[in-house]
GUKEGU-707362 format. One record per atom (N, C-alpha, C, CB): x, y, z. Coordinates in steps of 0.001 Angstrom, whole numbers, padded with zeros to 6 digits, always signed. Glycine has a CB too. Layout:
residues N
XYZ
...
//
This chain:
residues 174
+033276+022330+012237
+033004+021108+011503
+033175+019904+012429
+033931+020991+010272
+032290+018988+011911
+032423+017712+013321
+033323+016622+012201
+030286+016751+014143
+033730+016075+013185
+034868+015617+012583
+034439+014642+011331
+035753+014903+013678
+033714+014098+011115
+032783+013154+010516
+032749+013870+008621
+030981+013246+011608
+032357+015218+009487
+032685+016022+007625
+033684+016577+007620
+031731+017263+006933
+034758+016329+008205
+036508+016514+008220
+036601+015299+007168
+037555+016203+010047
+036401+014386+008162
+036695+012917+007458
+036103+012888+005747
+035730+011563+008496
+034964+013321+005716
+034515+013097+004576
+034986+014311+003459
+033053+012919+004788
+035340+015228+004162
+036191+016143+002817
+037443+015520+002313
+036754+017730+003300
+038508+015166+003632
+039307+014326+003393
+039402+013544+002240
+039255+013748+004197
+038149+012639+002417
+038009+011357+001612
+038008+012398+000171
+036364+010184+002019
+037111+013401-000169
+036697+013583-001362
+038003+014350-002030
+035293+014341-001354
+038791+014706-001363
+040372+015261-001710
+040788+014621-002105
+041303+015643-000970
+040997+013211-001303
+042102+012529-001506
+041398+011559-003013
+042626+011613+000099
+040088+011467-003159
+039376+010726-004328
+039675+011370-005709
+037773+010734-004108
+039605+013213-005613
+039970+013554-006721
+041376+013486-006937
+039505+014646-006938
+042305+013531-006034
+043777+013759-006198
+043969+012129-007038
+044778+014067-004414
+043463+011457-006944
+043537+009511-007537
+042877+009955-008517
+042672+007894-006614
+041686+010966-008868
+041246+010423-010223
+042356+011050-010871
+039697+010819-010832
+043152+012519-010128
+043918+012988-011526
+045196+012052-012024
+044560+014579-011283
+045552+011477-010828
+046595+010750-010898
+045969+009307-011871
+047173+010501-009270
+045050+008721-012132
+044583+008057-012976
+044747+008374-014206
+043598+007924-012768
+044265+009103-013918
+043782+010514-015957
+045673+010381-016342
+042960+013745-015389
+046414+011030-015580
+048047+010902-016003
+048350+009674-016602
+049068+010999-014773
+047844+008557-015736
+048552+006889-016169
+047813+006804-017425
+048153+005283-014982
+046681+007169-017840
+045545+006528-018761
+046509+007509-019772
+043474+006820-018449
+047130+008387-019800
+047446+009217-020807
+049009+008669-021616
+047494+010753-020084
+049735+008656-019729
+051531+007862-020250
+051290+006913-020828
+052702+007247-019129
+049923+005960-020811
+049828+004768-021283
+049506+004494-022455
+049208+004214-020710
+048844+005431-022848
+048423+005577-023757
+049125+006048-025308
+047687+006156-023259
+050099+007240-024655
+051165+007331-025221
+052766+006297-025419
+051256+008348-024707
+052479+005778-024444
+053457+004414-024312
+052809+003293-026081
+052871+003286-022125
+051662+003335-025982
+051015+002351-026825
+051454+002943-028732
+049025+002407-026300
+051361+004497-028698
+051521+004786-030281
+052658+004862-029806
+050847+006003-031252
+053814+005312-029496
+055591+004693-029576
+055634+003356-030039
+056472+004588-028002
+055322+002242-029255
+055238+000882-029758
+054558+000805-031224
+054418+000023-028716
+053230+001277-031111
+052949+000909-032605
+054031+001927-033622
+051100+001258-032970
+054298+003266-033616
+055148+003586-034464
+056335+002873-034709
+055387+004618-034237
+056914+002611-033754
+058560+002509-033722
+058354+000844-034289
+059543+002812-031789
+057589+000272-034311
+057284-001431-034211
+058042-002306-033591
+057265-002080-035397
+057884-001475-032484
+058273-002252-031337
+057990-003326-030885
+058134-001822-030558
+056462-004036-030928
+055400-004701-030827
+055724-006177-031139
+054414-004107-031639
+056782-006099-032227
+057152-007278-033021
+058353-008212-032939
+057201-006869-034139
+059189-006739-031563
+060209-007433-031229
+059858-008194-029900
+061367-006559-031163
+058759-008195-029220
+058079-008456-028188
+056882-009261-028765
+057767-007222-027426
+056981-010377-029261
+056048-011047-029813
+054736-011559-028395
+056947-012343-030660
+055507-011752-027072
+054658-011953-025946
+053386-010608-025763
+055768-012051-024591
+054187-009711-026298
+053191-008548-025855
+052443-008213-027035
+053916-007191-025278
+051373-008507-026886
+050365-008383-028106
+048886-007937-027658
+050243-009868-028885
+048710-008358-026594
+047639-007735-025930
+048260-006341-025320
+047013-008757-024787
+047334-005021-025254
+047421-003743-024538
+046975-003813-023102
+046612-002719-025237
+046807-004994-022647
+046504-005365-021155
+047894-005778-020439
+045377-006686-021068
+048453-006311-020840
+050229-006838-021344
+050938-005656-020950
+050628-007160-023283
+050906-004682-022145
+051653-003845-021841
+051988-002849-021025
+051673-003612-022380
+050639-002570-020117
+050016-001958-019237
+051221-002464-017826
+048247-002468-019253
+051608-003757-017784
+052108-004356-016887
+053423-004353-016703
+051747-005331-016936
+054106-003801-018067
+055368-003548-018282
+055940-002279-017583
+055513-003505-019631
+056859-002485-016847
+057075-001187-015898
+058435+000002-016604
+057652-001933-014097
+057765+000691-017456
+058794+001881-017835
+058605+003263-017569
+058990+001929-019154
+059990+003194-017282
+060290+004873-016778
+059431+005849-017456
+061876+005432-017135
+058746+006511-016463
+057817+007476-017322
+058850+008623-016959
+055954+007724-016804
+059523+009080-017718
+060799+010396-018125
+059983+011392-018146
+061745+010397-019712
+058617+011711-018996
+058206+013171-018834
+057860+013683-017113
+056742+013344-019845
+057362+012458-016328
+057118+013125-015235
+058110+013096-014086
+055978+012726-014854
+059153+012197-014542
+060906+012451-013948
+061450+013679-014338
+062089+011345-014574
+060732+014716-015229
+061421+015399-015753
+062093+016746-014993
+060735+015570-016733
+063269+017284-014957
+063333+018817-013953
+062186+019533-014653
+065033+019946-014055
+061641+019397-015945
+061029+020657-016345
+059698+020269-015181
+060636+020859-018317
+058821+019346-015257
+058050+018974-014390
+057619+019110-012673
+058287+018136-014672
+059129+018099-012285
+059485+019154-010882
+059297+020798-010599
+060959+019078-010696
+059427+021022-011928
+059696+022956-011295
+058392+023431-011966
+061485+024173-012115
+057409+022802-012477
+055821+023502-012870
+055311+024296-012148
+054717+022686-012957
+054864+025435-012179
+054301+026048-011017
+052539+025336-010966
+054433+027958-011247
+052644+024414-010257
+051098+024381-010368
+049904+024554-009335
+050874+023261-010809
+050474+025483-008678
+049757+026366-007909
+049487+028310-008861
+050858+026336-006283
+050335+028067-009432
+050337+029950-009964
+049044+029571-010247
+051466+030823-011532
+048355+030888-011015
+047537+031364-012347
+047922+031150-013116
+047244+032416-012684
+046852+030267-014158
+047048+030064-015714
+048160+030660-016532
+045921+030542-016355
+047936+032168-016240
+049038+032924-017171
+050123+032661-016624
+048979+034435-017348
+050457+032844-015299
+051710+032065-015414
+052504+031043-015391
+052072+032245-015106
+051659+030017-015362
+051769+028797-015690
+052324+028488-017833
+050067+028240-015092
+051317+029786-018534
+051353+029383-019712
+052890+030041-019605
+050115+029856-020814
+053004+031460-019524
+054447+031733-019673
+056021+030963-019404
+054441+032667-019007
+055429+030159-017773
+056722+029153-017744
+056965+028367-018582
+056821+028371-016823
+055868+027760-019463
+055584+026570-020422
+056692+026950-021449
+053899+026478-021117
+056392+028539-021981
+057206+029374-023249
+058315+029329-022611
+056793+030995-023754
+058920+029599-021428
+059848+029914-021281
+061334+028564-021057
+059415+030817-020314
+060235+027660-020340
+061343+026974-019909
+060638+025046-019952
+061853+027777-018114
+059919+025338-020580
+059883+023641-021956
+059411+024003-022961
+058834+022122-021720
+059035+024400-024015
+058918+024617-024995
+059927+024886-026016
+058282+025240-024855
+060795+026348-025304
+061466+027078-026157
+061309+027074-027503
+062505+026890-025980
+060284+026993-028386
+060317+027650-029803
+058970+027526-030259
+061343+026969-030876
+058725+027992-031427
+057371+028735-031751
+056363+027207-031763
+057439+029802-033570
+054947+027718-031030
+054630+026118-031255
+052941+026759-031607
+054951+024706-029500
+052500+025727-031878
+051122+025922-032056
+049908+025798-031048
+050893+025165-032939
+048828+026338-030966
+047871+026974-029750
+047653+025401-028896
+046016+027864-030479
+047495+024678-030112
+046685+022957-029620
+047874+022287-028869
+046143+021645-031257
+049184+022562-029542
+050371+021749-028730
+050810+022334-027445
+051693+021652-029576
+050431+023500-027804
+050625+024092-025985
+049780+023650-025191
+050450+025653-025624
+048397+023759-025486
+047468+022825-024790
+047681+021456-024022
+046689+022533-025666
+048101+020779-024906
+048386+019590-024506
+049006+019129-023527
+048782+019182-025162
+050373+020205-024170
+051644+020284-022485
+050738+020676-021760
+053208+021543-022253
+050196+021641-021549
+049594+022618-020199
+049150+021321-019864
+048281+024105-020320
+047756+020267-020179
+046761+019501-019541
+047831+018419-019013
+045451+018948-020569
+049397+017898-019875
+049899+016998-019272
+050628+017694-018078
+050660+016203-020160
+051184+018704-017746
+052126+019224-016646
+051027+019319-015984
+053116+020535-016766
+049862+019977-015775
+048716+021302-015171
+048469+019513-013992
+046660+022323-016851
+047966+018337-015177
+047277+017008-014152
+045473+017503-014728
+047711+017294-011661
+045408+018535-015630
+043648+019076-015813
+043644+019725-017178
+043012+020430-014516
+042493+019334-017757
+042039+019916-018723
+041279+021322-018510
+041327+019003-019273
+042290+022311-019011
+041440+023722-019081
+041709+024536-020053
+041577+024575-017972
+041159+025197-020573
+041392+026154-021678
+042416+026797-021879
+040671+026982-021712
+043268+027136-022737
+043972+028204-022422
+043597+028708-023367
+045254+028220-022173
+043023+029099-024147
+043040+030071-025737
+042969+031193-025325
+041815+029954-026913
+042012+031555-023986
+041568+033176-023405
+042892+033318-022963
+040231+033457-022026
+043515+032921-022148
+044953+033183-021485
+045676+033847-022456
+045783+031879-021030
+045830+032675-023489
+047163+033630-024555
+046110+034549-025335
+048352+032414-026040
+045563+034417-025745
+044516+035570-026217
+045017+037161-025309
+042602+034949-025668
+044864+036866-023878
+044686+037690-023194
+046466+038312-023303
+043922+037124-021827
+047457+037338-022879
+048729+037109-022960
+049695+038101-023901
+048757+035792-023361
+048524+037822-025030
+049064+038564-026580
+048998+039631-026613
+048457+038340-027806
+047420+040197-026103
+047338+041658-025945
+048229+042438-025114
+046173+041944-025510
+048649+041647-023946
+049202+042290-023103
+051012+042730-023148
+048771+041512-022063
+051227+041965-024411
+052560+041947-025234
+053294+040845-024580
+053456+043392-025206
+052966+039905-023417
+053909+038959-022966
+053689+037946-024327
+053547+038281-021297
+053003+037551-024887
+053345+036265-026303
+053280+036969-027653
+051982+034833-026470
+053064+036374-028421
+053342+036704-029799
+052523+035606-030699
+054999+036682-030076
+052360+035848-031731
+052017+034977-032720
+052628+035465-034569
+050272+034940-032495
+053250+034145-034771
+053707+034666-036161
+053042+033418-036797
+055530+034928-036476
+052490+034403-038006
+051597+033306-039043
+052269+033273-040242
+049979+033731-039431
+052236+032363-040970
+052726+031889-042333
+051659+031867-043170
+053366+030544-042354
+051990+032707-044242
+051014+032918-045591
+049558+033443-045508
+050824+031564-046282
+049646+033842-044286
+048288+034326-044039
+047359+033930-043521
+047815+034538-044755
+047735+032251-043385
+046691+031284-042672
+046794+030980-041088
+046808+029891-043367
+045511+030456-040548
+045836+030299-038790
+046032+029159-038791
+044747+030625-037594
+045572+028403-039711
+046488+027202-039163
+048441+026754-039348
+045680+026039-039879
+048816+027839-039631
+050270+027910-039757
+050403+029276-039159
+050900+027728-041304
+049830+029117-037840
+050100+030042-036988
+050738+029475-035690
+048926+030761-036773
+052249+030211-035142
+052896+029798-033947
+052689+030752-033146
+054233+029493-034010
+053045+030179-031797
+052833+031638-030933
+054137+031031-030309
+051170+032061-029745
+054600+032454-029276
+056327+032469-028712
+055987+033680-027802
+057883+032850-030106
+057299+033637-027541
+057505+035027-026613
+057877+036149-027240
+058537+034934-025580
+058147+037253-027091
+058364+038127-027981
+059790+038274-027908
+057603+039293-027818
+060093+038270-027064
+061717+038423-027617
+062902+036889-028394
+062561+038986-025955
+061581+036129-028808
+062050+034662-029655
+061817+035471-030718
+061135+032986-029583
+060888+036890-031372
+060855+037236-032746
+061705+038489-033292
+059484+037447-033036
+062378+038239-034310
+063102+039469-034964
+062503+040194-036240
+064476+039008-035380
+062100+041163-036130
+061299+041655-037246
+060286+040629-037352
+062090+041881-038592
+059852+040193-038527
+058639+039393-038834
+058720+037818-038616
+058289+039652-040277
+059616+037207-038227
+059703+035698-038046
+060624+035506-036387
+060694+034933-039640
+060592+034306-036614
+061092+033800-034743
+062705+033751-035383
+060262+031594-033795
+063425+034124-034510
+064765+033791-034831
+064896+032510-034445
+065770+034621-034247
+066364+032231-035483
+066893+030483-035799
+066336+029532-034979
+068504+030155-035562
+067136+029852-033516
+066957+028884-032503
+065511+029066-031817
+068133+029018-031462
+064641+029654-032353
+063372+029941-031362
+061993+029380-032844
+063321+032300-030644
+063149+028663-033841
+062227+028939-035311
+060996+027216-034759
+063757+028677-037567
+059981+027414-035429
+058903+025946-035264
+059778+024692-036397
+056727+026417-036093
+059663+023718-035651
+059877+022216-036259
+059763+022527-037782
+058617+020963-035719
+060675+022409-038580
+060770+022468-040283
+059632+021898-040921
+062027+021646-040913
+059242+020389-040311
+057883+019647-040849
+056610+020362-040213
+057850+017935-040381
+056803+021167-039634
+055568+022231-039287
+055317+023288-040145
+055748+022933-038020
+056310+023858-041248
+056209+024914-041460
+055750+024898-043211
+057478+025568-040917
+055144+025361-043742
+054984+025578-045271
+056272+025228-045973
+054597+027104-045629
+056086+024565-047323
+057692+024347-048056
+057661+026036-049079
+057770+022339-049496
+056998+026400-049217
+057216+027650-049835
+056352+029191-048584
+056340+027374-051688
+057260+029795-048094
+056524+030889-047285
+056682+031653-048003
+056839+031331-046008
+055477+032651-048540
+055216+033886-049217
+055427+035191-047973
+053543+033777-049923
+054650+034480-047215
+054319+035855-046110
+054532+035702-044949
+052987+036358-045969
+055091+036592-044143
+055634+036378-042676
+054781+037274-041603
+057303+036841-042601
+054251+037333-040554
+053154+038287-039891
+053444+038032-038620
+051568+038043-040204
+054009+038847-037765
+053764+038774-036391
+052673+039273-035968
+054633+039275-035721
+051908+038855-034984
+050622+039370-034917
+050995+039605-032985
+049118+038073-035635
+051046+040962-032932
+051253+041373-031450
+050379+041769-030323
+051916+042283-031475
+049148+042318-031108
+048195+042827-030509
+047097+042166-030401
+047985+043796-030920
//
């Protein structure tokens, strides 16, 4: 290679490594913005009223200070990337879309995972336990978070996640 398309791979490395690092800020920021509007924050900061404003305000972004973050594998394979997710930020039964989410915020990329744990499930490393029969009150975990038909205590999904009356409990392993 002559150095010229050294230089210019260079450049195109270092261009995508800025867009992902963009895509991150556009996201903390974004999430910075519904905290303020939930918490109404907005009002104790009467100066900050424009979202151009707030943009300028310099706060600790904690998820990507985080040890769980530091220790992402984000060089592995997907699968094991999804398994560290279960294992060591998550810890308890969560749903397909919220794992997603983590994955695209730790990963820095939007990619699928549904085939992964799909694949994951069959292979007995995850689990999925559904409530009443429906998928959308379906969690997935690790398998040794489930005892008989539900996730034990400390491995159980967020209370406001879960049905106020459960009829039916289903681990789905295979």
């Amino acid at each position: 290679m002559t150095s010229n398309e050294l230089l210019l791979e260079g450049l195109l490395k270092t261009k995508d490594e800025l867009n992902i690092i963009r895509d991150r800020l556009d996201v903390t920021i974004k999430n910075i913005l519904v905290v303020i509007q939930e918490n109404d924050i907005a009002k104790n900061y009467s100066k900050i009223t424009n979202p151009e404003k707030i943009k300028e305000i310099k706060i600790k972004n904690l998820f990507n200070e985080s040890e769980a973050v530091k220790n992402f594998p984000s060089l592995a394979r997907k699968d094991k990337q999804l398994l560290w997710l279960f294992e060591n930020y998550l810890g308890r039964g969560t749903k397909l879309h919220d794992v997603q989410y983590h994955m695209n915020m730790l990963s820095g990329s939007v990619k699928r995972i549904d085939n992964v744990a799909r694949r994951l499930k069959k292979q007995g490393k995850l689990v999925v336990v559904k409530y009443n029969g429906a998928n959308n009150l379906s969690f997935w975990g690790l398998p040794e978070w489930v005892l008989s038909n539900d996730f034990k205590h400390e491995y159980k999904p967020k209370e406001k996640y879960l049905p106020i009356d459960i009829n039916k409990k289903e681990v789905v392993r295979k």
